[in-house]
N, C-alpha and C positions, 0 to 999 in steps of 0.2 A: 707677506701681505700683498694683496691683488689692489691697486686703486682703480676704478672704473670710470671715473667722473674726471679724471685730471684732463688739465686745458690741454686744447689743440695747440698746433705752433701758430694760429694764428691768432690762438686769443692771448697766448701768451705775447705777441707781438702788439695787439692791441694796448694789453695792458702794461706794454713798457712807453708806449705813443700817449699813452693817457698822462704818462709821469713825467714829460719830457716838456717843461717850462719854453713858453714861447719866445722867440728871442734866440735860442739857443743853437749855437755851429756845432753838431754830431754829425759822427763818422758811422756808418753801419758796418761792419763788418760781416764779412763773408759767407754767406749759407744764412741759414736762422734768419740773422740778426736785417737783412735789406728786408723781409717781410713791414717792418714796421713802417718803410715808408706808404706804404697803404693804409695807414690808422692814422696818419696827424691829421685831414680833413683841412680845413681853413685858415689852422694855427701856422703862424710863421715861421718856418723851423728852414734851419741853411745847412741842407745835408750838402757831406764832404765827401768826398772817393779819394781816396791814396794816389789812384790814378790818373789824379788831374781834375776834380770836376765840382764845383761848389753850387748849389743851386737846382740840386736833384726835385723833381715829381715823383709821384706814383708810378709805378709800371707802365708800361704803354701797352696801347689795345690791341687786341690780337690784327696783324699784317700793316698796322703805322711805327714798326721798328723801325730804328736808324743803328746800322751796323758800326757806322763813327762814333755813336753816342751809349758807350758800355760803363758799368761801374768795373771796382776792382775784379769782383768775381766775374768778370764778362759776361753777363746779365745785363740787355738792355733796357735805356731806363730812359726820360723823361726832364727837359729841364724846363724850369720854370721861368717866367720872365726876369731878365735882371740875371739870370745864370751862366755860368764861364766855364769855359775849360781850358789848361794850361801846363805846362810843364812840368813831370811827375815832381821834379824839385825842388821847385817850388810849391809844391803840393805837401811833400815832407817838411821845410820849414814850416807849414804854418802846424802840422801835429808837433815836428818838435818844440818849438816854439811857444806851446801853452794858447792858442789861440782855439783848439777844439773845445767843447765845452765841457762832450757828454761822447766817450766812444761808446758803444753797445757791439759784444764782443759774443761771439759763443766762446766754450771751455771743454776742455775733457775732463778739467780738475779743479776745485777751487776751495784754499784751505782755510781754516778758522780765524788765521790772521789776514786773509786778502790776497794770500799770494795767488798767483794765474797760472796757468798751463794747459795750454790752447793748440801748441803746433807743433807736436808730434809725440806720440805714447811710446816709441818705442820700440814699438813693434817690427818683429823682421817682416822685410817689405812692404813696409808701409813709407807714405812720401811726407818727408816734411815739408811743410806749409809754413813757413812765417809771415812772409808778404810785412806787411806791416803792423803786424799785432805789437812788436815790441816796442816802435815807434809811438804808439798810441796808449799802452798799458801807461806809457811812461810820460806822455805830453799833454795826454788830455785830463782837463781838469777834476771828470768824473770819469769813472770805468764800471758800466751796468754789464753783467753778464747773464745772456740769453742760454735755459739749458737744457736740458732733461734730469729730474733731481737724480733717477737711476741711473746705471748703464742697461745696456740690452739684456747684461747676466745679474740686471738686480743687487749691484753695487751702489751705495752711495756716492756723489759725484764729489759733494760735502767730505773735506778729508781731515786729518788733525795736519797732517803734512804732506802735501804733493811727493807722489812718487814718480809722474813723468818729469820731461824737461820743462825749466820754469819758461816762463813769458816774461814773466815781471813779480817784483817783491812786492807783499802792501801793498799793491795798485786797486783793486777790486773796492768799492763803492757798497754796487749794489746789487743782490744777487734773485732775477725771477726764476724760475723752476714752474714746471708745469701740474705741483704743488704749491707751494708758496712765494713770497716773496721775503729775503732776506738781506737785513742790514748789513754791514763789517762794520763793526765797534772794535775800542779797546777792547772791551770785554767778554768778546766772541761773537757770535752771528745770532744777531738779534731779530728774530718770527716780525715782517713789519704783517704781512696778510698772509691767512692760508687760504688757498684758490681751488682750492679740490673741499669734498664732502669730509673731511677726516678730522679729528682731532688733536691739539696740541702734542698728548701722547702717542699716538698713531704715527705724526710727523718727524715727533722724536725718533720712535722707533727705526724709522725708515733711512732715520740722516745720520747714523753714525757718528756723530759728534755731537758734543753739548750744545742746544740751543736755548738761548731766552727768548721769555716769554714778553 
């Protein structure tokens, strides 16, 4: 099945900036997932880099870059008034430590009970990436994962059980897709919105694993 209508990565980024309660210290993780800071707008939100940096903005404007002022993914970015940067190490206590609120994580995999798999498929010659995914699967309070609900060959991302390397056990929250939006329950991965034209059935069909309605 062909979807046509499914969200860009920026609406999908919107609409994980729309979910993200004011008040709240999130980490963006790498690729994908920094879009979002372009969608909070006004709202209060105290984005975190691994790298050292609390108190993220928006993007910066094309040629007012600061080459000192990068996130994890060395992308530069923007701080806000009141914003700090400091030592990666203490940048890692505060993810391990339970002090993040909300990470927003991309995946290559994420299975019916929440497990993660993010930083590396496996593949020969391919680079594994951890950086700090594991640090955050596992410290921060919530874990949204940013995705594509396909792969490029029209796989389900939705598994019954991760077959790359884990990230993390039960970490995963909440899961957008550039179809829908999915819970982790006990009780499997629970449809919260579907975001493309398609049907409950349609969605089913696509996601390889049992979902509720």
């Amino acid at each position: 099945m062909t979807v046509s209508n499914k969200l860009s990565r920026s609406e999908m980024a919107q609409r994980v900036a729309d979910d993200i309660v004011e008040g709240s210290y999130v980490n963006l993780g790498i690729g994908v997932p920094t879009l979002v800071a372009n969608y909070l707008g006004d709202k209060e939100v105290f984005l975190h880099s691994e790298n050292g940096v609390l108190g993220m903005g928006p993007s910066p404007a094309p040629g007012e870059e600061d080459d000192d002022l990068i996130n994890a993914g060395k992308q530069h970015v923007t701080l806000l008034a009141g914003g700090a940067y400091f030592h990666h190490a203490d940048s890692f206590s505060m993810m391990r430590g339970g002090h993040i609120d909300i990470a927003v994580l991309g995946a290559f995999q994420v299975s019916v009970n929440g497990d993660l798999a993010n930083w590396h498929t496996g593949a020969e010659g391919s680079i594994p990436a951890v950086g700090g995914a594991m640090d955050l699967a596992t410290g921060a309070r919530q874990v949204f994962v940013m995705m594509d609900h396909l792969t490029k060959t029209g796989e389900s991302k939705l598994v019954p059980k991760c077959t790359y390397p884990l990230t993390g056990i039960g970490c995963v929250t909440r899961i957008y897709t550039d179809l829908a939006i999915l819970d982790v329950t006990p009780d499997g991965l629970q449809v919260r919105e579907i975001l493309a034209d398609i049907s409950f059935e349609d969605l089913q069909s696509l996601s390889g694993v049992p979902l509720i309605k």
